[in-house]
PAZAPA-4460 file (N, C-alpha, C; in steps of 0.05 Angstrom, whole numbers, plus 32768, in hexadecimal, padded with zeros to 4 digits):
% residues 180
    n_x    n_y    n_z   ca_x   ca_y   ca_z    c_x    c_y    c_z   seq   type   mol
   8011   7FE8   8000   8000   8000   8000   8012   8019   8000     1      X     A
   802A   801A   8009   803A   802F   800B   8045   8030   7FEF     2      X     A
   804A   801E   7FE2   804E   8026   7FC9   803B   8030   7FB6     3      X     A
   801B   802A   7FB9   8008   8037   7FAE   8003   8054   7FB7     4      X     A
   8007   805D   7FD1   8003   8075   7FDA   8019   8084   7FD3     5      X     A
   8031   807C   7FD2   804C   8098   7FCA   8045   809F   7FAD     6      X     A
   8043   807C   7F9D   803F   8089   7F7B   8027   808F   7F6F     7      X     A
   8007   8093   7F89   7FF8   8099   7F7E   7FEB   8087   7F69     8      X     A
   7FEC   8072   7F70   7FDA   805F   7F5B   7FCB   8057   7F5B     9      X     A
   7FB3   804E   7F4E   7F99   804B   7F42   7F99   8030   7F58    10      X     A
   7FAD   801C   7F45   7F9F   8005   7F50   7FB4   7FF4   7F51    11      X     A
   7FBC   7FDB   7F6A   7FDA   7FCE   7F67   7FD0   7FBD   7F5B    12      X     A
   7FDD   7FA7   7F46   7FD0   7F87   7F48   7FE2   7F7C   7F4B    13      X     A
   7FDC   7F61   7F59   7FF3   7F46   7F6B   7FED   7F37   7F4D    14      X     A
   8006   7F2A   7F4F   8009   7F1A   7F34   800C   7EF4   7F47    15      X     A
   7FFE   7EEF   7F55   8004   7ECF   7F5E   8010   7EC8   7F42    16      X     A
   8026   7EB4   7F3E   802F   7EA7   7F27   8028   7E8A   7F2A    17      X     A
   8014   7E7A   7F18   8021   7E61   7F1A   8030   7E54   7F15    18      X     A
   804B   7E59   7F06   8064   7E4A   7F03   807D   7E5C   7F05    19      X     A
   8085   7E68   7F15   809C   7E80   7F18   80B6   7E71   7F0D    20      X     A
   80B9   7E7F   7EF1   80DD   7E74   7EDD   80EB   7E6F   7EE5    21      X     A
   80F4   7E88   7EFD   810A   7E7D   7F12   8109   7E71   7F27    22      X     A
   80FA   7E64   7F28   80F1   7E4A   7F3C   80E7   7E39   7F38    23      X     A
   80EC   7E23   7F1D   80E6   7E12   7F0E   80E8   7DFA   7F23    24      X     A
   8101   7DF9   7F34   8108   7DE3   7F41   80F3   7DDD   7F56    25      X     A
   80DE   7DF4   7F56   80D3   7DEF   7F7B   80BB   7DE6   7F78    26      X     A
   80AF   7DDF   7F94   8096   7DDF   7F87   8082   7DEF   7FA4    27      X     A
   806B   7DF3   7F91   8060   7E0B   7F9D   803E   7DFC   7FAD    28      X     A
   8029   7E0D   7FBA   8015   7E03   7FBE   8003   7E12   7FAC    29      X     A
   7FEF   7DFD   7FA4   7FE5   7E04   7F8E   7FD9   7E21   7F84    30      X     A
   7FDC   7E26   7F67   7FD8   7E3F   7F64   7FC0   7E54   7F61    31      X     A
   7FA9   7E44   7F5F   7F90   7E52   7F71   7F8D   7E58   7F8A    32      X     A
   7F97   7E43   7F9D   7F9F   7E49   7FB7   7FAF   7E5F   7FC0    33      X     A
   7FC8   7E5A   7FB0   7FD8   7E7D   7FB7   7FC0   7E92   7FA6    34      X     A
   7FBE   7E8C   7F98   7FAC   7EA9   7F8C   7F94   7EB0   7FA1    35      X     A
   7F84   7E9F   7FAF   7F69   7E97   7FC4   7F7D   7EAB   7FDA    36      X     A
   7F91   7EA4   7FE3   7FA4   7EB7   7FFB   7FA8   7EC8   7FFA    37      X     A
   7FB1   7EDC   7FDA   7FB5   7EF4   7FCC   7F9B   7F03   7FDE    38      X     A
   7F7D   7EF9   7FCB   7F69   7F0A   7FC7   7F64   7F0A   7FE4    39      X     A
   7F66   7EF7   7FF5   7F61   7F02   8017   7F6B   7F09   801F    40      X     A
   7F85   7F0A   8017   7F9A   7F25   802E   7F96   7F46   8021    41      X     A
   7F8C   7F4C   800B   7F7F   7F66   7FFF   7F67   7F60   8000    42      X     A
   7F57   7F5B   8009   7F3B   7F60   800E   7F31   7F78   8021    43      X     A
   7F49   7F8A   8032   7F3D   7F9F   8037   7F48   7FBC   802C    44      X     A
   7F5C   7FB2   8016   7F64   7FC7   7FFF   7F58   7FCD   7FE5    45      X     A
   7F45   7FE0   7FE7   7F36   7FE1   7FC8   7F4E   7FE3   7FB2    46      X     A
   7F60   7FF4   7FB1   7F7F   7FF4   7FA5   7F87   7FDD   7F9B    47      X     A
   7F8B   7FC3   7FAA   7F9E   7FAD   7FA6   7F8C   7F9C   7F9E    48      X     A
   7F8E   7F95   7F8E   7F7B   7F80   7F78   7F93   7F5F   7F74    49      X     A
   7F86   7F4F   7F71   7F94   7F3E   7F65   7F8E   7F31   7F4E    50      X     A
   7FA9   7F24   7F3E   7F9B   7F1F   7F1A   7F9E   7F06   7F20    51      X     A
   7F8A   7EF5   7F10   7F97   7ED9   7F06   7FA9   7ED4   7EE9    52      X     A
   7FB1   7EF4   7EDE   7FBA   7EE6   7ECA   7FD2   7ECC   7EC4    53      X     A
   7FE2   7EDC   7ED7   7FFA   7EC7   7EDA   7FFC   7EAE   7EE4    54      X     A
   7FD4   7EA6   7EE5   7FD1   7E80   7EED   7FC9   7E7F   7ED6    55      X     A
   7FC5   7E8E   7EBD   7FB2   7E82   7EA4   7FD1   7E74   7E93    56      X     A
   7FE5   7E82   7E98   7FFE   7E7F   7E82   800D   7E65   7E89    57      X     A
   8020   7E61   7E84   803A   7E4D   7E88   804A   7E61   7E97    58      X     A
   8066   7E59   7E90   8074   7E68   7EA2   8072   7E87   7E9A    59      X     A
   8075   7E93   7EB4   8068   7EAF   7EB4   807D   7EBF   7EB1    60      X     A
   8088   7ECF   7EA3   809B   7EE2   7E9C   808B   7F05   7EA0    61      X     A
   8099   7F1B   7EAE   808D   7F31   7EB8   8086   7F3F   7E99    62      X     A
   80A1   7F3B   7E85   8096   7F4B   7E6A   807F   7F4A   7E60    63      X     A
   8078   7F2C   7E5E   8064   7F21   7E4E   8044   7F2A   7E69    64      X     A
   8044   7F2A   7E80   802E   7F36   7E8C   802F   7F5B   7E88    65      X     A
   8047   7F64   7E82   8041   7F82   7E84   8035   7F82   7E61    66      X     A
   803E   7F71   7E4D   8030   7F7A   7E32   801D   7F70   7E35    67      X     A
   800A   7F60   7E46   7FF6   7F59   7E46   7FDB   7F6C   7E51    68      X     A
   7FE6   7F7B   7E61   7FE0   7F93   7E76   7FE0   7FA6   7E63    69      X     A
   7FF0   7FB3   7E54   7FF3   7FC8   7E3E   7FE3   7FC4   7E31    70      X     A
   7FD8   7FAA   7E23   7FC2   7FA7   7E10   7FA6   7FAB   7E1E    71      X     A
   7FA1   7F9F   7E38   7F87   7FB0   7E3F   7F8B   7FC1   7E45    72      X     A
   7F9D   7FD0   7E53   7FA1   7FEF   7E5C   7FAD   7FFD   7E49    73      X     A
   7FAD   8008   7E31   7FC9   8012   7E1F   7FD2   802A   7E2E    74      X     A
   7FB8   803B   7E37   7FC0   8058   7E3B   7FC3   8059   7E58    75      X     A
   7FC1   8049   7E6E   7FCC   8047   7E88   7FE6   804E   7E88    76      X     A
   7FF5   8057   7EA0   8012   8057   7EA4   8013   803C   7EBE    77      X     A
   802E   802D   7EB0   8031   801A   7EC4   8048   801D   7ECE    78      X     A
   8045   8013   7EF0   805E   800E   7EFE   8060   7FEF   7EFE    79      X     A
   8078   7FE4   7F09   8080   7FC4   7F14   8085   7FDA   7F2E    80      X     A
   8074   7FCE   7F3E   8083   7FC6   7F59   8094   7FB5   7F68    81      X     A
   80AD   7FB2   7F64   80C3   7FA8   7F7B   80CA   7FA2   7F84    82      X     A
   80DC   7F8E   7F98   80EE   7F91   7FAE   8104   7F96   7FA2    83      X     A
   811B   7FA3   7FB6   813B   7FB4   7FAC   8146   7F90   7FA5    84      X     A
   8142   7F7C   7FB1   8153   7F63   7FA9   814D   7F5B   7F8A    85      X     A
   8130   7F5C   7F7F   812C   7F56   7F6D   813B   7F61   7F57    86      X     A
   8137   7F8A   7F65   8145   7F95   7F54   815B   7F8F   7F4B    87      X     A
   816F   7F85   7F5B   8191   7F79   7F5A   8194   7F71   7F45    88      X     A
   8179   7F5E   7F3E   8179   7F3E   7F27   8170   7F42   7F10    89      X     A
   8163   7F5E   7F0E   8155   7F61   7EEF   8162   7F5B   7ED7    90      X     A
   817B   7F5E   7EDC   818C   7F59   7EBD   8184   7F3B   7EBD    91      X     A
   8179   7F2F   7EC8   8170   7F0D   7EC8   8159   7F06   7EBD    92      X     A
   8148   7F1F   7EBD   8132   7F1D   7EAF   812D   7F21   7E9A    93      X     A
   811E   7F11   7E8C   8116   7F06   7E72   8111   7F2B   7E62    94      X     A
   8123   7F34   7E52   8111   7F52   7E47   8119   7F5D   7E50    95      X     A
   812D   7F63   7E68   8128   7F79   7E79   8120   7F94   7E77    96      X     A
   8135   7F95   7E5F   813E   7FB4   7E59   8120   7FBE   7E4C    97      X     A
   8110   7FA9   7E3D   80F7   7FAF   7E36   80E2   7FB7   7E48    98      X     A
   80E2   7FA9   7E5F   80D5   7FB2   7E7D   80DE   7FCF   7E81    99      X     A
   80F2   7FD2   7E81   8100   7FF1   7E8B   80EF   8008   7E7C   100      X     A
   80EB   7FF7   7E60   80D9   800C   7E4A   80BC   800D   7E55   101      X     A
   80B1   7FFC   7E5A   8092   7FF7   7E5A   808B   8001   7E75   102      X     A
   8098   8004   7E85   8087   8005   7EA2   80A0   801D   7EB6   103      X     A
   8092   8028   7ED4   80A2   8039   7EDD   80AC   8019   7EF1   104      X     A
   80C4   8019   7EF9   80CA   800B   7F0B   80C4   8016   7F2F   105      X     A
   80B7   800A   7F3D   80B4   8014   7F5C   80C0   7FFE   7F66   106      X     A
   80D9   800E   7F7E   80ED   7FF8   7F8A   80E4   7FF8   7FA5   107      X     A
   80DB   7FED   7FB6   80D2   7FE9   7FCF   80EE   7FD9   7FDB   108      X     A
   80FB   7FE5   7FF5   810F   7FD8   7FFF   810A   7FBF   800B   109      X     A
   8124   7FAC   800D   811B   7F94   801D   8134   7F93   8031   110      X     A
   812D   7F8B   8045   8142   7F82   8050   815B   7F74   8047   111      X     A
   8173   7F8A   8050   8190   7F87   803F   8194   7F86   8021   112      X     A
   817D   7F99   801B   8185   7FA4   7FFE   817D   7FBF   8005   113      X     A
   818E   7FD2   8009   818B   7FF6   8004   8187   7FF2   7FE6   114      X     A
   817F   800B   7FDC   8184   8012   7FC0   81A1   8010   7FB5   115      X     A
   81B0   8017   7FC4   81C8   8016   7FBC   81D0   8003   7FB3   116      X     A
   81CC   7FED   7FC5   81D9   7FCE   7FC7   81CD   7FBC   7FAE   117      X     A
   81B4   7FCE   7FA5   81A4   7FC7   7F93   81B1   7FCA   7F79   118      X     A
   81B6   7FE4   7F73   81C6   7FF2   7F63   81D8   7FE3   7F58   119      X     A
   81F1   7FE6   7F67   8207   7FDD   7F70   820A   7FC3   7F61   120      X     A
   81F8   7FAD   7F5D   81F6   7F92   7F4D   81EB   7F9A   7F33   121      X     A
   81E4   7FAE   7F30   81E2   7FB1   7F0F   81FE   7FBD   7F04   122      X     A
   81FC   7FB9   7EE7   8209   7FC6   7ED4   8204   7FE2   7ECE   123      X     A
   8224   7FEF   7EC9   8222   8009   7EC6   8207   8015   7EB7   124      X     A
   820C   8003   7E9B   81F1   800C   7E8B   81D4   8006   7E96   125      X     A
   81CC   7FF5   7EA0   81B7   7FED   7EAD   81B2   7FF9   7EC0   126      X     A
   81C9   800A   7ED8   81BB   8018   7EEE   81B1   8036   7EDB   127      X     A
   81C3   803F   7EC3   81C0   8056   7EB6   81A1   8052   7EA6   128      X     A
   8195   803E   7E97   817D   8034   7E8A   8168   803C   7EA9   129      X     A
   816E   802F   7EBE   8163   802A   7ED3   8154   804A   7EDE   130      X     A
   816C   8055   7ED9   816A   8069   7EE3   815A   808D   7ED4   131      X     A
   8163   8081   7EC3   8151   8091   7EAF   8134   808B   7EA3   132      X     A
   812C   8073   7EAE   8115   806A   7EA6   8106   8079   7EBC   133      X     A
   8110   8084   7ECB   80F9   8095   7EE2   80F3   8081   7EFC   134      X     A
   8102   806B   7EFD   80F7   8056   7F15   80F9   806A   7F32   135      X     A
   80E9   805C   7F3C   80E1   8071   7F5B   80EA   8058   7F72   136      X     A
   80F7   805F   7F8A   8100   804C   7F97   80E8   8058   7FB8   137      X     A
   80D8   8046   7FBC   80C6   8052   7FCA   80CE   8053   7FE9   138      X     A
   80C6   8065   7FED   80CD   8065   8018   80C4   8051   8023   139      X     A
   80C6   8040   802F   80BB   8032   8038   80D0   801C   8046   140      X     A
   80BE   8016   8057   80D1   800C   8079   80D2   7FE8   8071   141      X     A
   80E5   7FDB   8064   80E3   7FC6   8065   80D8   7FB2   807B   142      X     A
   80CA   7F98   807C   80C9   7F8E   8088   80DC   7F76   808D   143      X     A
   80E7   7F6C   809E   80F5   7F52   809F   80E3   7F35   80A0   144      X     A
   80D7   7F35   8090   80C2   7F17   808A   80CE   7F0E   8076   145      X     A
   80D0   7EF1   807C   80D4   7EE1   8064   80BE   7ECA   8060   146      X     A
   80B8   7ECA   8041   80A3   7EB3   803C   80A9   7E97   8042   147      X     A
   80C3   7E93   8045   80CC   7E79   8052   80C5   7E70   806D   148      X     A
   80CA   7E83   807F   80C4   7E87   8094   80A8   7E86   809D   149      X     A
   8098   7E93   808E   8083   7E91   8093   806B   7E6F   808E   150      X     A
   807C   7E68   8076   8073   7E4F   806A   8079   7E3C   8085   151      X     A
   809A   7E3C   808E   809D   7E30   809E   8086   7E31   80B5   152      X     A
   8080   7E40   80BB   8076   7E46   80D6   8051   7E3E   80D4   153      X     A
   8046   7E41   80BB   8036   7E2D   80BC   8038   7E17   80B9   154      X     A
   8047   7E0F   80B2   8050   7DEB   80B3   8051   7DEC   80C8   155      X     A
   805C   7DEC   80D8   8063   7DE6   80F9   804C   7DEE   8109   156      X     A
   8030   7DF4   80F7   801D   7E0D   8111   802A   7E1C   811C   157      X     A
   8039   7E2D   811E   803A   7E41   812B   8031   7E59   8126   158      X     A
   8033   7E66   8133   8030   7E89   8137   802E   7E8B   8127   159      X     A
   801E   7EA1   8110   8026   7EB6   80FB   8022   7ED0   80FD   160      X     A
   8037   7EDB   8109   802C   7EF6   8106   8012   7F0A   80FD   161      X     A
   8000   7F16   8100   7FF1   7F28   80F3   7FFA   7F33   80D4   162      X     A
   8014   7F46   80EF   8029   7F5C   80DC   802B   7F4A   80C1   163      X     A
   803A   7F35   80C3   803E   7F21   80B1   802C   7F12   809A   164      X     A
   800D   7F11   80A2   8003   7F04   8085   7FEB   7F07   80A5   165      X     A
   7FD5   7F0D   8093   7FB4   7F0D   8099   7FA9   7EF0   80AB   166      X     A
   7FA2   7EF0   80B5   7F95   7EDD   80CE   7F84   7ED6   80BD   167      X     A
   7F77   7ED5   80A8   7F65   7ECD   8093   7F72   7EC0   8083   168      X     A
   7F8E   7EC9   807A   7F9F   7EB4   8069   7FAB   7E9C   8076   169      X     A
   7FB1   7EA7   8090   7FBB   7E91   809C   7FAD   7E7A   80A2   170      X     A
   7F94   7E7F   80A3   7F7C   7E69   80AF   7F76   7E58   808D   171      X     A
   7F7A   7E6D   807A   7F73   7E4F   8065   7F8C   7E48   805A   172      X     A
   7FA7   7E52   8063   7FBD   7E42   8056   7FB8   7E2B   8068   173      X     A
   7FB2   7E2B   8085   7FB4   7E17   8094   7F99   7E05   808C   174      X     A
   7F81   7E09   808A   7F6B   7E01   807B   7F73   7DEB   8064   175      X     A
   7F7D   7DF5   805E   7F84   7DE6   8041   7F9C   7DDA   8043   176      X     A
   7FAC   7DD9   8057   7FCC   7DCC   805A   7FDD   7DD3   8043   177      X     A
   7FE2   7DEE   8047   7FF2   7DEF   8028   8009   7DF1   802A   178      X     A
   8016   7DF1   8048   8032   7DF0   8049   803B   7DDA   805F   179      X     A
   8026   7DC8   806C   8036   7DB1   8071   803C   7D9A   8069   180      X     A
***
């Protein structure tokens, strides 16, 4: 939400993926299910919407959902929203430099990635592309959560934080046993 409130935007959408490229090796709980967890942890943000596009495809690549987005939206302006680690990796992504064209980049910090550190792993030309494309690196107070962590911790029943993921999500990841 702090990234919708600094850049002023209409509307976020969560992309659940069902087959993430760079995580071919893993395996995940099923992908209506993560999408069913999306739409109840934003159920009290009219802003944050969630899509299914990225369960209709194969493997999901960000280019191929932002030209998908462009075709129903042409005259929208779009952002990608973020984390600074992701940012590190973009030269890894499929198009990148084409992403850089199509959309504003919003970098939300994460724990032990400053912008800098972010930076810092790109290429001269790529922080300069990066940088001129207008990307906005938003204020905002990282949290120290990890989704591992949290997976773990319903496996085991334990605790889940509030702060951490919705008492509504928690009750049907556990409902449905999707992480033990």
């Amino acid at each position: 939400i702090r990234a919708a409130d600094q850049l002023q935007l209409d509307r976020v959408l969560y992309l659940p993926t069902a087959h993430p490229p760079h995580k071919a090796d893993r395996s995940f709980a099923p992908a209506l299910k993560r999408f069913a967890m999306v739409e109840l942890a934003l159920l009290d943000y009219d802003r944050l919407q969630v899509s299914d596009f990225e369960l209709e495809t194969g493997p999901s690549f960000t280019i191929d959902t932002i030209e998908h987005v462009r075709k129903e939206r042409p005259a929208a302006e779009l952002f990608l929203i973020l984390g600074s680690d992701s940012l590190a990796q973009i030269e890894r992504w499929r198009r990148w430099s084409d992403i850089l064209e199509a959309v504003h980049l919003a970098v939300l910090r994460r724990p032990g990635w400053s912008r800098d550190r972010a930076l810092s792993r790109l290429s001269a030309g790529t922080r300069q592309a990066l940088l001129a494309s207008g990307a906005s690196f938003v204020d905002n107070t990282p949290l120290d959560i990890s989704a591992t962590e949290i997976r773990r911790r319903l496996a085991a029943s334990e605790t889940v934080p509030a702060e951490w993921l919705p008492p509504t999500v928690v009750d049907y990841a556990r409902k449905y046993c999707l992480y033990s």
